[in-house]
C-alpha positions in Angstrom: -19.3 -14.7 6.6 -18.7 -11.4 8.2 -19.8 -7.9 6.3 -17.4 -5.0 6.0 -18.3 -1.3 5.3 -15.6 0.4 4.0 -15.4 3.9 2.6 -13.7 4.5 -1.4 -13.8 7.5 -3.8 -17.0 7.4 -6.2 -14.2 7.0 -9.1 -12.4 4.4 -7.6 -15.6 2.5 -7.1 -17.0 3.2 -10.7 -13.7 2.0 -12.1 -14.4 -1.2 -9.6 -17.6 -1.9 -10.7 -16.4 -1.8 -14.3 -13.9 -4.5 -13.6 -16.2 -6.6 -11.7 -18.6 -6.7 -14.5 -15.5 -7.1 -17.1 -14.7 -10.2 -15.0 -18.5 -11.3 -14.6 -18.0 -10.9 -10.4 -19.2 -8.6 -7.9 -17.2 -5.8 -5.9 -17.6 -8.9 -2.8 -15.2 -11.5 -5.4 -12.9 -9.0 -6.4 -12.7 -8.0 -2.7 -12.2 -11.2 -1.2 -9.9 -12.8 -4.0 -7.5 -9.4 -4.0 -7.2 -10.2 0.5 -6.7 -14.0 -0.4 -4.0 -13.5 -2.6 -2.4 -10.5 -0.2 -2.5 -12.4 2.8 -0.9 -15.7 0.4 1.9 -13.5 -1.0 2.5 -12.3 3.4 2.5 -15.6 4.1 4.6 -17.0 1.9 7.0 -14.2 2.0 7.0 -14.9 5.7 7.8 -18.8 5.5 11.0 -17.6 2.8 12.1 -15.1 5.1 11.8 -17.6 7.9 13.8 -20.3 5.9 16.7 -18.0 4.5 17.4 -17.3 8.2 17.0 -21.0 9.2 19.7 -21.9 6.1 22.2 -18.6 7.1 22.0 -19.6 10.6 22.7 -23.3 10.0 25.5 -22.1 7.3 26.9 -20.1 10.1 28.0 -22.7 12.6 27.9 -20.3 15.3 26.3 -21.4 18.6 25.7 -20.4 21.9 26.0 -24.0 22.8 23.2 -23.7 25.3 24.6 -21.0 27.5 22.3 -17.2 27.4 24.6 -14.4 27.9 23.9 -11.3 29.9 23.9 -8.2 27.2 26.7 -6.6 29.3 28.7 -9.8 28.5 27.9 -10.2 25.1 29.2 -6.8 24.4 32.7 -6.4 26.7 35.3 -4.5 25.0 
């Protein structure tokens, strides 16, 4: 497991330590659960994102069937 120093303000980290011990865990838990569930809620807000598109795009119809268009032909007026 990899160590991090980071730099906080002495209130933050007194309000932190009080939480900790409200929660019977150490600055370390609350740390690593709070970047768990961040990069979780990323992630899955990613994969949503992802399959909305997937479901617009398949709702569409539209196609290219196969063929990649220069720009300047995609946007002749």
């Amino acid at each position: 497991m990899a160590n991090v120093t980071m730099s906080i303000e002495d209130a933050l980290l007194k309000r932190a330590r009080k939480a900790a011990v409200e929660r019977d865990a150490s600055l370390s838990d609350l740390f690593r659960s709070y970047l768990a569930e961040l990069v979780e809620r990323d992630e899955a807000r990613r994969d949503f994102l992802a399959s909305e598109l997937d479901a617009l795009f398949a709702e569409s119809g539209a196609s290219s069937k196969g063929k990649l268009r220069a720009r300047d032909e995609l946007h002749e007026r």
